[in-house]
C-alpha positions in Angstrom: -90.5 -238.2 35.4 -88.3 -235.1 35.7 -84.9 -237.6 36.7 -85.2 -238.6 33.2 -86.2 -235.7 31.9 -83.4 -233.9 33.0 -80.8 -236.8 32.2 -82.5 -236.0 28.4 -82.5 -232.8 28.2 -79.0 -232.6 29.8 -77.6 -235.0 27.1 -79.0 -233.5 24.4 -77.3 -229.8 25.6 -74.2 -230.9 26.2 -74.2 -232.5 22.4 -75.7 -229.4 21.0 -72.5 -227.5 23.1 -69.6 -229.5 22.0 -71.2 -229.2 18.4 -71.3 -225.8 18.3 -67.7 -225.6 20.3 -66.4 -227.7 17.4 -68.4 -226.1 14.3 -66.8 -222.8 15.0 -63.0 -223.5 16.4 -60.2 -225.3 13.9 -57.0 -227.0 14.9 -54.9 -224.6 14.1 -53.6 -223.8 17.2 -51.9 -226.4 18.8 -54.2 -225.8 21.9 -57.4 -225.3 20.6 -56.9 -228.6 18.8 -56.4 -230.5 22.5 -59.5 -228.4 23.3 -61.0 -229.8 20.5 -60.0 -233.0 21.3 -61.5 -233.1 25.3 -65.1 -231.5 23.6 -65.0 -234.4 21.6 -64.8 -236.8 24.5 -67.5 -235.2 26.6 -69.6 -235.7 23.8 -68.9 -238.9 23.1 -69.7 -239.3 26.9 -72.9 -237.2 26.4 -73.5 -239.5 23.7 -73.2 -243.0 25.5 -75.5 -241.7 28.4 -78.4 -241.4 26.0 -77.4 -244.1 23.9 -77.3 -246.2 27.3 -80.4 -244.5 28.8 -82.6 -243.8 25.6 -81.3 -246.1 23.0 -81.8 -243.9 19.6 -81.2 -240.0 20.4 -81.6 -237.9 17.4 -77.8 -237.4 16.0 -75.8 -234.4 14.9 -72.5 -233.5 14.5 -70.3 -230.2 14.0 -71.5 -231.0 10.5 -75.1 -230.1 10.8 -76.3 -226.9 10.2 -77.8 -224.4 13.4 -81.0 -223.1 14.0 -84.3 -224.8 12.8 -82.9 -227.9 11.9 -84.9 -231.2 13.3 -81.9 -234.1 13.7 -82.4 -237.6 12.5 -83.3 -240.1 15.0 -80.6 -242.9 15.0 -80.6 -246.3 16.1 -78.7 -248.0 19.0 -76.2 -249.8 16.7 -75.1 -246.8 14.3 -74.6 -244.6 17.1 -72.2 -247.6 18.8 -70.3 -247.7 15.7 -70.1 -244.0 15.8 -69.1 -243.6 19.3 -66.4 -246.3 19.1 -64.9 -244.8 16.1 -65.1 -241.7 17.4 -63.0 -243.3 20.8 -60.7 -244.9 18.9 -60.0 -242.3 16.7 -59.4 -239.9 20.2 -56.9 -242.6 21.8 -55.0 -243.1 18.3 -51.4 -241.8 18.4 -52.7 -238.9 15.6 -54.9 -237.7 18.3 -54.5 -234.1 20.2 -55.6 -235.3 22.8 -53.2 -235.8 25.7 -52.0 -238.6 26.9 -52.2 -240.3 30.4 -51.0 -238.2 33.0 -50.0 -235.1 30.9 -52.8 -233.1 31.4 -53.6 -230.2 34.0 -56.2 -231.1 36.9 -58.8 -231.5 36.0 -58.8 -231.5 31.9 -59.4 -234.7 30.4 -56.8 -237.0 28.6 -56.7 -240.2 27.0 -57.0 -242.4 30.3 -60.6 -240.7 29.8 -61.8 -241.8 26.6 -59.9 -245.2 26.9 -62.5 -245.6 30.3 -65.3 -244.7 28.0 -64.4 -246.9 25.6 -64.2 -249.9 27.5 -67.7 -249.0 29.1 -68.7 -248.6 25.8 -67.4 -252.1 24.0 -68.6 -254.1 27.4 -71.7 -253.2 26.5 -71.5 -253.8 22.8 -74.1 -256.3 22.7 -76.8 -254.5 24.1 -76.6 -251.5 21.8 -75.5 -254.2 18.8 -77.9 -257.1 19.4 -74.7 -258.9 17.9 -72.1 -260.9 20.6 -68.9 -260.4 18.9 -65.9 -262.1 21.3 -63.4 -260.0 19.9 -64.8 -257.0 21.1 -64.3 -258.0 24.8 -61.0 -258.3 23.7 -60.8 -254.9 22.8 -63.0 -253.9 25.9 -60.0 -255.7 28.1 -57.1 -253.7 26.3 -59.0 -250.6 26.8 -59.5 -251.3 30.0 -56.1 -251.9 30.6 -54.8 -249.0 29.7 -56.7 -247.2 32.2 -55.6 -250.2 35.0 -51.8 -249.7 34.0 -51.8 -246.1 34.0 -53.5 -245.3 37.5 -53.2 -246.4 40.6 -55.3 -246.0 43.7 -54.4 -243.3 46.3 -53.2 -244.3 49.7 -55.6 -242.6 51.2 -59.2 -243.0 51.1 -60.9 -240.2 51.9 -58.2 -238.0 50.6 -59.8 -238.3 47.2 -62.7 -236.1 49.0 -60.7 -233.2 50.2 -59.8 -229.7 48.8 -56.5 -230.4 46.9 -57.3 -233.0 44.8 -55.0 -230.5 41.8 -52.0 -230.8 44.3 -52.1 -234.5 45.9 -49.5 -236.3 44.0 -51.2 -239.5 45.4 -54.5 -238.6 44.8 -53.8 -237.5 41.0 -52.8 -241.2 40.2 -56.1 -242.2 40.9 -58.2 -239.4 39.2 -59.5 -240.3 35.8 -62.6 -238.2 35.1 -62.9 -235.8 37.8 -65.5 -233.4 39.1 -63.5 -230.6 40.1 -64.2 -229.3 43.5 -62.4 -226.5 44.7 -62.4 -225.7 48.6 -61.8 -221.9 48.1 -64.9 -221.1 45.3 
């Protein structure tokens, strides 16, 4: 099926990207490091598609070397604990990444990764095989911070129109955006 060929194939890319993004930049500079940090998300996000969709992807990191290298499969429940250390690690106060709100249309910031990380611990027993209460717990506070930290836009369909970067009231809203610009 070429839908889930191309969900696959586009994972597996945008992994391979970030890794290579992340193997050859350092957090040095102050904003290569918040770049650094928002790579990291979008591959954790890469990441939780194919663990969602596919289960066990082959792994890699910055870590792993380039070329003809053939990754490791993993399984469901060591990429979870990966992915929600990985989370945690980007929403922690020692982060780079920015937090809610402070971050230019339509870069990612913390709201982001705390979103993905309450997708992610919801889920936990599917990827786990293991119900652990305490990790709806943490699902709920993660969740809340994206809850307390947004609120909807007045307006509807004004989440669909050209200025998204300028709407004040619209910006409140926008957590993960696709950015559309009406000029390009």
């Amino acid at each position: 099926n070429d839908a889930i060929y191309a969900v696959y194939v586009r994972g597996v890319m945008m992994v391979t990207l970030a890794n290579n993004f992340l193997r050859n930049t350092d957090d040095s500079d102050p904003e290569i490091a918040i770049e650094r940090a928002e790579v990291r998300v979008l591959r954790a996000m890469a990441y939780w598609i194919l663990l969602d969709c596919f289960g066990n992807p082959p792994f890699t990191t910055e870590e792993d070397p380039m070329g003809a290298f053939k990754p490791e499969q993993t399984t469901a429940a060591e990429l979870y604990a990966w992915l929600k250390g990985e989370l945690e690690d980007l929403v922690s106060s020692e982060s780079a990444l920015k937090a809610v709100h402070t971050q230019v249309y339509p870069r990612i910031d913390k709201g982001a990764a705390y979103g993905l990380l309450a997708r992610l611990l919801i889920n936990h027993k599917t990827y786990t095989g293991v119900e652990d209460n305490n990790v709806y717990t943490e699902a709920m506070a993660a969740a809340k911070q994206v809850v307390d930290n947004y609120s909807l836009a007045t307006e509807y369909r004004e989440l669909f129109m050209g200025d998204n970067g300028q709407n004040a009231d619209v910006l409140n809203e926008l957590v993960w955006t696709a950015c559309y610009d009406a000029n390009k």
